[in-house]
C-alpha positions as CSV (number, residue, x, y, z in Angstrom):
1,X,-30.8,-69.8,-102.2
2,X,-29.0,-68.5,-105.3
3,X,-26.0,-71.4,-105.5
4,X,-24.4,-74.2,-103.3
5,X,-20.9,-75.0,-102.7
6,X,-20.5,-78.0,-100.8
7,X,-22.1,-77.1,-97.5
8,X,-21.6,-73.2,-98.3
9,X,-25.3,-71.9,-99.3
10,X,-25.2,-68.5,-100.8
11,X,-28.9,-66.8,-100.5
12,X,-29.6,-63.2,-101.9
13,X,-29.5,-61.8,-98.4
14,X,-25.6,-62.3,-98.8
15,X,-25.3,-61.3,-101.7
16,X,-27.2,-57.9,-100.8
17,X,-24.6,-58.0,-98.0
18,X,-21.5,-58.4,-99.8
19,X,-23.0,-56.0,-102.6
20,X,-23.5,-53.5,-100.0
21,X,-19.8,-53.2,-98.3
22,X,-18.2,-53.5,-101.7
23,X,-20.8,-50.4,-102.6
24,X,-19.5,-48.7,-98.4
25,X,-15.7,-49.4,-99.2
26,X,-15.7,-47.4,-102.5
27,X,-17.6,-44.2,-101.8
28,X,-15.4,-44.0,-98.6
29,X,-12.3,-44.1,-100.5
30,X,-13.7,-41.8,-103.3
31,X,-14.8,-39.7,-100.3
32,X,-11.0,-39.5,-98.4
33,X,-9.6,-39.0,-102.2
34,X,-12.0,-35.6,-102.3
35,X,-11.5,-34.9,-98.5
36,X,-7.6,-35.3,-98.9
37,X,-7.2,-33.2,-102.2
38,X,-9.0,-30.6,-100.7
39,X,-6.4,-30.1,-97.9
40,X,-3.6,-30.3,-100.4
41,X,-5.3,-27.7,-102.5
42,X,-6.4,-25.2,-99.7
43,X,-2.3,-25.9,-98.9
44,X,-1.1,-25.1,-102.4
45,X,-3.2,-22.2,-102.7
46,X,-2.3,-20.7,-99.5
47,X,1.8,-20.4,-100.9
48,X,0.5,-19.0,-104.2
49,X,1.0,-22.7,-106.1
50,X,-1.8,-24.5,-108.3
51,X,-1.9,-28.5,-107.3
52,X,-1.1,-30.5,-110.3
53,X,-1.6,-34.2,-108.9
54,X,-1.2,-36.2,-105.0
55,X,-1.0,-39.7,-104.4
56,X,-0.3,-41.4,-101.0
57,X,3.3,-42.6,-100.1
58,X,3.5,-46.0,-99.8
59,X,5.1,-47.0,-96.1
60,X,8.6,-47.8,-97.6
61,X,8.7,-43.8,-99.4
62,X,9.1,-40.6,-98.2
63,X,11.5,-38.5,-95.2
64,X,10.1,-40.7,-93.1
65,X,9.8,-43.9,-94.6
66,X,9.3,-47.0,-92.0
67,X,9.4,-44.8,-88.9
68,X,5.6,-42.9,-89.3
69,X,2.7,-43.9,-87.3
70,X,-1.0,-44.3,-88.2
71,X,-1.7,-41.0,-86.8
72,X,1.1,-39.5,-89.8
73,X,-0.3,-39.3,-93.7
74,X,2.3,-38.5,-95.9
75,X,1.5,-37.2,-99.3
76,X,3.9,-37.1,-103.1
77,X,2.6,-33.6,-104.2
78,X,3.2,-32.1,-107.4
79,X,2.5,-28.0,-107.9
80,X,3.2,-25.3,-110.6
81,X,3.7,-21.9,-109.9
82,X,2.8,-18.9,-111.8
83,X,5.5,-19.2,-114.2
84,X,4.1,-22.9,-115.1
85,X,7.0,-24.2,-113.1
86,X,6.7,-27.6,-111.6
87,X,8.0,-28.7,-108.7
88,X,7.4,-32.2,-106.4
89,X,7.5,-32.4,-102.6
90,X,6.4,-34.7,-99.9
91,X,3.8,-33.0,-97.4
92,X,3.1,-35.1,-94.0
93,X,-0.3,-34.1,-92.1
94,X,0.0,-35.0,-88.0
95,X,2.5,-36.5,-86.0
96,X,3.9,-39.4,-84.4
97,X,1.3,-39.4,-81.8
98,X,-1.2,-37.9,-83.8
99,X,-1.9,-34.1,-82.7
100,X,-0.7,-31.0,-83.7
101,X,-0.8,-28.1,-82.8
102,X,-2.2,-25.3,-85.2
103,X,-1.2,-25.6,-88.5
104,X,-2.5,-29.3,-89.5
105,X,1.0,-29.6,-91.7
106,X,3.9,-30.8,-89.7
107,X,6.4,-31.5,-93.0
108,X,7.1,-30.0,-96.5
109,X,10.1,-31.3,-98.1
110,X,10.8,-30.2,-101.3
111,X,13.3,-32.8,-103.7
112,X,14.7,-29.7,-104.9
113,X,15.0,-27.5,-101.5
114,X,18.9,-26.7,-102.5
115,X,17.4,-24.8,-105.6
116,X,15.3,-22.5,-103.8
């Protein structure tokens, strides 16, 4: 037993335990972080754009903010084109019910679409 806290006995075997999901939780996230900019960057690449930087829309942003489903990941992208032009869209992978059909994309919005 490593400490007490009133009838709460913390041993090494817990600690190991706790050590170990805290160790899980972070390599899965550093593993959907890799897994998710390689999508975005297969994407960009594919319409002749280099990927700048991603992050995840929080539930309240986005086209579809507090309507998508758990199947829906929504995406804030940032690209530049070949002129070093750089440009920010939101790009949503499945849908509502979570399948698609071919292209894994379902949504590009870009915040400047009436420029293009």
């Amino acid at each position: 037993m490593l400490f007490q806290a009133g009838n709460l006995k913390i041993g090494a075997q817990h600690v190991l335990i706790y050590a170990g999901m805290v160790v899980f939780l972070i390599v899965a996230w550093k593993l959907s972080l890799m897994y998710w900019k390689r999508r975005l960057t297969q994407w960009a690449e594919s319409q002749r754009l280099q990927l700048v930087r991603f992050r995840g829309a929080r539930f309240y942003e986005g086209p579809s903010a507090w309507t998508r489903s758990r199947n829906q990941h929504l995406f804030r992208v940032v690209t530049r084109d070949r002129d070093g032009l750089e440009r920010s869209c939101w790009i949503m992978f499945g849908t509502f019910w979570g399948f698609t059909w071919g292209e894994p994309i379902t949504q590009v919005d870009w915040d400047d679409a009436e420029h293009w």
